[in-house]
C-alpha positions in Angstrom: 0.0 0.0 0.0 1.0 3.4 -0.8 0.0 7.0 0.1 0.4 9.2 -2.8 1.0 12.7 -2.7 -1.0 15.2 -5.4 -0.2 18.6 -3.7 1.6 19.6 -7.0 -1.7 18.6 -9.2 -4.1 20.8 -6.3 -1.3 23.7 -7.0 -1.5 24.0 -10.6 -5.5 23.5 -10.4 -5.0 26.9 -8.2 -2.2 28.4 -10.2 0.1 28.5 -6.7 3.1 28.7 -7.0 5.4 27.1 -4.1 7.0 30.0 -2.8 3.7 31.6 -2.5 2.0 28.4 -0.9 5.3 28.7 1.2 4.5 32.3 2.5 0.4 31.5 3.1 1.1 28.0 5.3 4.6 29.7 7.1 6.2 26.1 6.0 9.9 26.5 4.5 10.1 25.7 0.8 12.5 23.2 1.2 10.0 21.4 3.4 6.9 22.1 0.9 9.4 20.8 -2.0 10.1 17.5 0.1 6.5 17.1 0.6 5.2 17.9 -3.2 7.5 15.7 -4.4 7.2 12.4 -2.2 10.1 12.4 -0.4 8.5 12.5 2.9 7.0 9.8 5.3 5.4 12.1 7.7 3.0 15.4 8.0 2.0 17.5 10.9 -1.7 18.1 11.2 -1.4 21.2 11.7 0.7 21.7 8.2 -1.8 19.8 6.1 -4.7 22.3 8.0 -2.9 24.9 6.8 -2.1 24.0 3.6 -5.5 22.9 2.7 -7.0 26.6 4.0 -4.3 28.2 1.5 -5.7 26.1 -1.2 -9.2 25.7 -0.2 -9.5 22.0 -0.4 -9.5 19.0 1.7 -7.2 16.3 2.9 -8.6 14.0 0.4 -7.4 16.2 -2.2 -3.8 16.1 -1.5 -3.3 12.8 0.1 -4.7 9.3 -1.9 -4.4 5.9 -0.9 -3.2 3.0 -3.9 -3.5 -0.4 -3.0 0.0 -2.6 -4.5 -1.2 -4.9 -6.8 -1.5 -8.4 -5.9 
């Protein structure tokens, strides 16, 4: 099982950039870039809060779960 990030699809849907997304959450880019790319195991509730009131969307719209294939 996988959890797969889409926080770079929700950003161009809302034509955010991440240094802007960056500014509105109060999240380092570095960290954001770690995080829209994959390359993290972890997020703070209160980050994905934030992030989803910058982009107006919900947890289900950044995060998805994919089965593995059996």
């Amino acid at each position: 099982m996988a959890i797969i990030l889409r926080l770079d699809r929700v950003m161009a849907d809302r034509k955010m950039s991440l240094n802007e997304l960056s500014e509105r959450v109060g999240v380092a880019n570095v960290n954001l870039s770690k995080l829209k790319n994959g390359h993290v195991s972890a997020i703070r509730f209160s980050t994905l809060e934030a992030i989803c009131e910058a982009l107006h969307c919900q947890p289900g719209d950044i995060l998805e779960y994919q089965k593995d294939p059996e």
